[in-house]
Backbone as a printed PyTorch tensor [residue, N CA C, xyz], in Angstrom:
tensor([[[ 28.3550,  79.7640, 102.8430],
         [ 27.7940,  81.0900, 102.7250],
         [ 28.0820,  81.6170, 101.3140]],

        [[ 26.8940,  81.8400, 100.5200],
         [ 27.1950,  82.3170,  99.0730],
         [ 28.4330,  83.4670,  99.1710]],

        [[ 27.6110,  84.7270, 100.0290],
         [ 28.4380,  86.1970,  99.2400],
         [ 30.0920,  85.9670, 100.4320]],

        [[ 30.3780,  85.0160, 100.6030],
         [ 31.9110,  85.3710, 101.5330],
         [ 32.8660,  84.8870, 100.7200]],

        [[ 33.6760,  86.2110, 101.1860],
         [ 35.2630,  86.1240,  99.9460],
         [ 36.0340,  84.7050,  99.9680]],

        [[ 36.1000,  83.8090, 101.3120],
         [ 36.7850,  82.9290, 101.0080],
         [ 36.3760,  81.6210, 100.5730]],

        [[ 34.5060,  81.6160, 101.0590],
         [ 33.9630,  80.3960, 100.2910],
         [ 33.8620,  80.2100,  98.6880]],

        [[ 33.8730,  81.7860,  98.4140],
         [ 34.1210,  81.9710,  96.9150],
         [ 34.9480,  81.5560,  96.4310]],

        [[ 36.3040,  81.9230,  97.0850],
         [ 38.1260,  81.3610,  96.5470],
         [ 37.9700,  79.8020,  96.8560]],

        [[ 37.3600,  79.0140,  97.4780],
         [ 37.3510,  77.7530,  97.4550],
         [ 36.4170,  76.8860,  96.6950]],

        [[ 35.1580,  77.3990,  96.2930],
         [ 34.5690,  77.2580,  94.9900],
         [ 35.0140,  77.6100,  93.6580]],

        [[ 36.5440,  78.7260,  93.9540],
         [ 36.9840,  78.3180,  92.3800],
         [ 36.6150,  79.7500,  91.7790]],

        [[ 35.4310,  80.3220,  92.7020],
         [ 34.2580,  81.9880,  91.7940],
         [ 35.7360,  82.8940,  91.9340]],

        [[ 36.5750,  82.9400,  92.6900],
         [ 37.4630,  84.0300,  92.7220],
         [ 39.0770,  83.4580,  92.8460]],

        [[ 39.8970,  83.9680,  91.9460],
         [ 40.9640,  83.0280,  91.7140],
         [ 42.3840,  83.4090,  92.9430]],

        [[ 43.1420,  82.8000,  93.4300],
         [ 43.3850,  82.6520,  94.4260],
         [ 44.8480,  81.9520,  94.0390]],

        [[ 45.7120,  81.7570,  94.9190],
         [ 47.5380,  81.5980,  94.6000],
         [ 47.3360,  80.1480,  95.5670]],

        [[ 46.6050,  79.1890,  95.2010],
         [ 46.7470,  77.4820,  95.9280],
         [ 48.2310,  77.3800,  96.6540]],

        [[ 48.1460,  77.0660,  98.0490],
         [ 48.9890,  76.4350,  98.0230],
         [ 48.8410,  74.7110,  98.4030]],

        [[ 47.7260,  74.6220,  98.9460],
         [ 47.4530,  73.5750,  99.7610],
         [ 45.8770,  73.2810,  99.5960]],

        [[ 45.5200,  71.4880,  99.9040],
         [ 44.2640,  71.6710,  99.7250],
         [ 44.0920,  70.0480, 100.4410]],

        [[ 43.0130,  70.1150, 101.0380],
         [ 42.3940,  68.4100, 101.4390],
         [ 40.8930,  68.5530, 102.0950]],

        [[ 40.5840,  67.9270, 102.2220],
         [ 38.9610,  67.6050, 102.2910],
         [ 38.7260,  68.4150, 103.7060]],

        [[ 39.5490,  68.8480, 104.2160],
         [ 39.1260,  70.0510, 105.2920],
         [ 39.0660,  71.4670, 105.3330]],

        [[ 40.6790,  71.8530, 104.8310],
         [ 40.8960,  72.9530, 104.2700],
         [ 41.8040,  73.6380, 103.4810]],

        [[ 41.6130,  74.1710, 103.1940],
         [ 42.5100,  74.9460, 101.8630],
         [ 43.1940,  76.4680, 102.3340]],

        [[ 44.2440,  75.9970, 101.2490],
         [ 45.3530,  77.3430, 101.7710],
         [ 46.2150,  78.3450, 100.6620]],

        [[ 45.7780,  78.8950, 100.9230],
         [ 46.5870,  80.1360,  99.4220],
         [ 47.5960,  81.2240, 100.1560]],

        [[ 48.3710,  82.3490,  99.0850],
         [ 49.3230,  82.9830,  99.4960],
         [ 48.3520,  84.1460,  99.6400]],

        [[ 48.7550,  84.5120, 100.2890],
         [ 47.6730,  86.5230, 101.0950],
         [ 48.6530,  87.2770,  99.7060]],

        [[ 47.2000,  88.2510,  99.9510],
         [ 47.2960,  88.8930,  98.6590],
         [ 48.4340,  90.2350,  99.0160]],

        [[ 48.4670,  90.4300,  99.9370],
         [ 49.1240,  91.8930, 100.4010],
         [ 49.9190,  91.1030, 101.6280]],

        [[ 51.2200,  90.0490, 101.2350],
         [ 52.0760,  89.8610, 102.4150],
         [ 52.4860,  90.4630, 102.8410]],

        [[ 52.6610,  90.3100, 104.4620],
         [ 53.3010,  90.6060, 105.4640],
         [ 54.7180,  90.2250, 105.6640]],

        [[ 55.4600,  89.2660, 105.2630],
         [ 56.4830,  88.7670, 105.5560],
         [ 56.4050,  87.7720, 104.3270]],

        [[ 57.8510,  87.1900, 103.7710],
         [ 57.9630,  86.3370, 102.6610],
         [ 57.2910,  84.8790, 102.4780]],

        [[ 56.7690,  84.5890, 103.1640],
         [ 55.5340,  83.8060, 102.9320],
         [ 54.7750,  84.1060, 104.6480]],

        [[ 53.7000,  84.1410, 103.3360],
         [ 52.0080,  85.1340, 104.2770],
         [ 51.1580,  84.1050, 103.8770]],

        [[ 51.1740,  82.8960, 104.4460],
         [ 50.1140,  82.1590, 103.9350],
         [ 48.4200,  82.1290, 104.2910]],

        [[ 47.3010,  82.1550, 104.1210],
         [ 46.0650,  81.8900, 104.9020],
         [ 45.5630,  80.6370, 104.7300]],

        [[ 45.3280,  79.8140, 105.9490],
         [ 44.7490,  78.5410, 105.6880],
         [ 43.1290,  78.7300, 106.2760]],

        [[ 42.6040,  78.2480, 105.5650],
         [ 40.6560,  78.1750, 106.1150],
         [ 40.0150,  77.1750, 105.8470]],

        [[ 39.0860,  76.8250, 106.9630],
         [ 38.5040,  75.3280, 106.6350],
         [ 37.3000,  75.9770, 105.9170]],

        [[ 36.9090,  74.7580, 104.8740],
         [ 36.4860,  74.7570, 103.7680],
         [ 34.7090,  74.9060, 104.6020]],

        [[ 34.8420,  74.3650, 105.9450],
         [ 33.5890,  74.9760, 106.4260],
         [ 33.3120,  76.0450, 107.0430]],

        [[ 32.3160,  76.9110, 106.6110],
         [ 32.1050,  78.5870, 106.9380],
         [ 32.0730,  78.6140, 108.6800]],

        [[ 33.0180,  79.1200, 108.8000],
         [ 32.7800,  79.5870, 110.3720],
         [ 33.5760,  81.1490, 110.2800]],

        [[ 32.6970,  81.7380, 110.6090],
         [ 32.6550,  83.1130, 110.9120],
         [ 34.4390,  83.9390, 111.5790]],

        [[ 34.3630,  82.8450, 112.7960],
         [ 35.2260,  83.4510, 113.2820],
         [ 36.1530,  82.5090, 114.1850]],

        [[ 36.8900,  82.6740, 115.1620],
         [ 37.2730,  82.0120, 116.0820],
         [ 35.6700,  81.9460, 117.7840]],

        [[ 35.7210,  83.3200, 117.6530],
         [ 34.1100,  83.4140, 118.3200],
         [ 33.1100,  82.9300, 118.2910]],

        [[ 33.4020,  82.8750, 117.3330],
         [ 31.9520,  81.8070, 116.4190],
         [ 31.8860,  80.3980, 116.3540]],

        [[ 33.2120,  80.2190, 116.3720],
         [ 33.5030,  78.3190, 116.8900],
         [ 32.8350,  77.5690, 117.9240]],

        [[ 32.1740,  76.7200, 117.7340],
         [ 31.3240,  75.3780, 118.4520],
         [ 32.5720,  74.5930, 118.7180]],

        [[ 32.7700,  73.8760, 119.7800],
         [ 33.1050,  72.7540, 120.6540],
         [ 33.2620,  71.6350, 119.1160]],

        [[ 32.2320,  71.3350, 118.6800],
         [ 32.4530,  70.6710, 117.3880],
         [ 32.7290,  70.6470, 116.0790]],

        [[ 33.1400,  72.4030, 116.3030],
         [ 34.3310,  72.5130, 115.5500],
         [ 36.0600,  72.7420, 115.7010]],

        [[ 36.2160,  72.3710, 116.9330],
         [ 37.1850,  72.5400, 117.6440],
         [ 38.5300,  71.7590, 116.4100]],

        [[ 38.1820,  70.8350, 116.0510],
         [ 38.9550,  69.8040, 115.0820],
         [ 39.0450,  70.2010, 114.1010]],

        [[ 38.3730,  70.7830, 113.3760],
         [ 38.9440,  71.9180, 111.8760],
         [ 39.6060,  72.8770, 112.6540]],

        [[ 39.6330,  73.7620, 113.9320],
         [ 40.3850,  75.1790, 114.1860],
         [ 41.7860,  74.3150, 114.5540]],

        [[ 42.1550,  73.1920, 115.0080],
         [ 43.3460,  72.7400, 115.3260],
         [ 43.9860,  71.9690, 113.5510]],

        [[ 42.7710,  71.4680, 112.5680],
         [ 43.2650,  71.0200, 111.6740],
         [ 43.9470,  72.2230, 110.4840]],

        [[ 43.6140,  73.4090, 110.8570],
         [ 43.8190,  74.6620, 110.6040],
         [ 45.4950,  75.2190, 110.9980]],

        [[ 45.3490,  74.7310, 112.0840],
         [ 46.9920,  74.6370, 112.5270],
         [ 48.0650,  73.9640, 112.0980]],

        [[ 47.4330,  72.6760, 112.2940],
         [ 48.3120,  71.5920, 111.8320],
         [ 48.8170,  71.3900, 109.9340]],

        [[ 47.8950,  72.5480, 109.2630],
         [ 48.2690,  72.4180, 107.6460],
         [ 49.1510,  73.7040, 107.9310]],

        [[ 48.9960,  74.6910, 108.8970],
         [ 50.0330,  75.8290, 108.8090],
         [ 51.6960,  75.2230, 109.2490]],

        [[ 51.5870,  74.3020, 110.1310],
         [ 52.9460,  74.0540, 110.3830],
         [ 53.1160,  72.6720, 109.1010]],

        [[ 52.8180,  72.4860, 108.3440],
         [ 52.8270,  71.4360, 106.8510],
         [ 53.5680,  72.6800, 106.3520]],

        [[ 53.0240,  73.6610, 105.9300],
         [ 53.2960,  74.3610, 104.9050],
         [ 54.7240,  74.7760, 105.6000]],

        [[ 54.6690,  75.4510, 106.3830],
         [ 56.1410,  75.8380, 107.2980],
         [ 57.2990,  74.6640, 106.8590]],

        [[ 56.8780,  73.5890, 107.1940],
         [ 58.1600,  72.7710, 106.8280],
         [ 58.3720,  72.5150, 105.4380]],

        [[ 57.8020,  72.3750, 104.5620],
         [ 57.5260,  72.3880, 103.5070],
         [ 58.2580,  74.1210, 103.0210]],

        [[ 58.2960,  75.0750, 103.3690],
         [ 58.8240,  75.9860, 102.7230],
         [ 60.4730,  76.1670, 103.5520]],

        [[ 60.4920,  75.3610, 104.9910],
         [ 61.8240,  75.3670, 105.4690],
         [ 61.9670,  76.6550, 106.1590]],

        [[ 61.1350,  76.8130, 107.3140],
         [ 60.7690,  77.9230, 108.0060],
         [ 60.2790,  77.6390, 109.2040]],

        [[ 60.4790,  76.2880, 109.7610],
         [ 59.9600,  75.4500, 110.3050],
         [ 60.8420,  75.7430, 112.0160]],

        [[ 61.6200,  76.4940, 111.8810],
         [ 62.7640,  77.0910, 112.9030],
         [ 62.1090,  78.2990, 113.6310]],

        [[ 61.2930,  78.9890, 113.2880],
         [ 60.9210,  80.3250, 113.4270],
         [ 59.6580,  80.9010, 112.1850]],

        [[ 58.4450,  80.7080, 112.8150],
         [ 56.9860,  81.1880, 112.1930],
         [ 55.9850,  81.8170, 113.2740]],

        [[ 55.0840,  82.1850, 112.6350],
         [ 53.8380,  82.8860, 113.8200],
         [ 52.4760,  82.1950, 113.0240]],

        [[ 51.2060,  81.8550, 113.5940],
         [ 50.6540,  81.3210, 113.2680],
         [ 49.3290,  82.7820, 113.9670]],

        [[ 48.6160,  83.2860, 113.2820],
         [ 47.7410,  84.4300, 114.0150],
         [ 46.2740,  84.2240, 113.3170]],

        [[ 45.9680,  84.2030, 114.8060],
         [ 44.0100,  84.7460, 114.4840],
         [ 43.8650,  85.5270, 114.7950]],

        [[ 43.1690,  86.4310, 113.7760],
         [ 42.8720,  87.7770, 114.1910],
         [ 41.1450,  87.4830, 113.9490]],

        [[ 41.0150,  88.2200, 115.5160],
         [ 39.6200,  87.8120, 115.9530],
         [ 38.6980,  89.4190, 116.2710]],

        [[ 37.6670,  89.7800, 115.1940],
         [ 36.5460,  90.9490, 115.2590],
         [ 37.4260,  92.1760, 114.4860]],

        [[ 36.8290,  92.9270, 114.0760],
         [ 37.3660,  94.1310, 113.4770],
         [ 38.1620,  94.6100, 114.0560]],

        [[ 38.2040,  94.9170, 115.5520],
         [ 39.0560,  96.0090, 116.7250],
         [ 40.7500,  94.9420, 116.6190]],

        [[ 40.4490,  93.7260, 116.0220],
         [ 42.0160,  92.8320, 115.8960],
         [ 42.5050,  93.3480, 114.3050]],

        [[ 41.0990,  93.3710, 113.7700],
         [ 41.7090,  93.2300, 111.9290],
         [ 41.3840,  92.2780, 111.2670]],

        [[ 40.5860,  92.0010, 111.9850],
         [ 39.8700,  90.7760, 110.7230],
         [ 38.8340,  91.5980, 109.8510]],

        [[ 39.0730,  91.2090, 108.7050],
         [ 38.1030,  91.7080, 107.7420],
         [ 37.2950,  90.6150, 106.9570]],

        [[ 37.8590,  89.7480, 106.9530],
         [ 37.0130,  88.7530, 105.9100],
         [ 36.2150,  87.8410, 107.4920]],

        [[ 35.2710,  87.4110, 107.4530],
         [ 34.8600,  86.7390, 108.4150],
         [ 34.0570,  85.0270, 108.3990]],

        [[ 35.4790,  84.9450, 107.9480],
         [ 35.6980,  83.0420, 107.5480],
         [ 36.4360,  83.2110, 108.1130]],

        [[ 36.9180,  81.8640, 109.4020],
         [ 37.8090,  82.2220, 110.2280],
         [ 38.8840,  81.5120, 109.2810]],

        [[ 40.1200,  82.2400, 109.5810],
         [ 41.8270,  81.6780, 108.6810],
         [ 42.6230,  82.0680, 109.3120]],

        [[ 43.7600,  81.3290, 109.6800],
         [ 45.1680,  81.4230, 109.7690],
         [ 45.7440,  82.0660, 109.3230]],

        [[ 46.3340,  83.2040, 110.0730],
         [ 48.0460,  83.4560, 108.8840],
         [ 48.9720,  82.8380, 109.6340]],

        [[ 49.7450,  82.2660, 108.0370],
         [ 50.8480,  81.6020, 108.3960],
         [ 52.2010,  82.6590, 107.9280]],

        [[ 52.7930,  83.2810, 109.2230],
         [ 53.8020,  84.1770, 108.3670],
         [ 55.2630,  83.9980, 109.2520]],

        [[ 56.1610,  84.0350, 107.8860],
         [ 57.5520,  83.4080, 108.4770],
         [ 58.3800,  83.5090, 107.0890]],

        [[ 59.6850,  83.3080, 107.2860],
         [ 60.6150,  83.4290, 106.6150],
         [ 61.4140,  85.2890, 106.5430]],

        [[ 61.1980,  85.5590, 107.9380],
         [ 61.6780,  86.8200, 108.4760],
         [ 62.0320,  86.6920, 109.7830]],

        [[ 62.6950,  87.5090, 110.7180],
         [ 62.9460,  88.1180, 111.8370],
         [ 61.1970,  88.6520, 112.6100]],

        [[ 60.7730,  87.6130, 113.6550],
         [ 59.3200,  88.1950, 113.4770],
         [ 59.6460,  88.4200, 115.1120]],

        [[ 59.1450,  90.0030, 115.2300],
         [ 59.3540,  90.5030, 116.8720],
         [ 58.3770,  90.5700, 117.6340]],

        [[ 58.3290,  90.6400, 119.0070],
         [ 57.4460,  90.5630, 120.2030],
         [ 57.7540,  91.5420, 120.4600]],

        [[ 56.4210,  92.2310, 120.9720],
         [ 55.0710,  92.3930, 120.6850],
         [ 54.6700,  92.4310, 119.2900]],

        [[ 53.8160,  91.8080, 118.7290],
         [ 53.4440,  92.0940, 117.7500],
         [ 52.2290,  93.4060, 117.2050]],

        [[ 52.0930,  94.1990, 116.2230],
         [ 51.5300,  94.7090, 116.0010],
         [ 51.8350,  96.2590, 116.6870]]])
């Protein structure tokens, strides 16, 4: 999708804090963290949302997971993280490429939000 903020940051049009990258999806630091590492991971293919997910994309929304707990161990946070989709405006999604936050390296409490 040309005009979406995150196909842009993965074409490179809008510059972005890399942390991670492979032929599925790519992952940078959130611009306004939540906790000491706020990571977002998004597959490099446009899907709207978690709602918006096809059955055959089921394997990027889990490969989506599986680079959030990479990065987790990799920063040594791997004890205690939250992994969140926030799904339609009424959750807080604003950008509508579906992404991960990966947030951890804090005390993170239940209930959230």
């Amino acid at each position: 999708m040309n005009d979406c903020l995150f196909c842009r940051i993965i074409r490179g049009e809008i510059p972005s804090k890399k942390i991670y990258e492979d032929e599925h999806t790519f992952a940078f630091e959130d611009i306004n963290p939540q906790a000491p590492t706020h990571a977002l991971i998004i597959p490099k293919e446009h899907i709207g949302g978690l709602k918006e997910a096809t059955a055959e994309q089921a394997e990027i929304v889990g490969r989506c997971h599986l680079t959030a707990a990479n990065i987790a161990r990799q920063r040594g946070i791997e004890e205690g993280y939250r992994t969140v989709l926030n799904v339609g405006p009424g959750a807080g999604q604003s950008v509508f490429h579906l992404h991960v936050h990966l947030l951890g390296g804090r005390s993170l409490h239940w209930p959230p939000g």
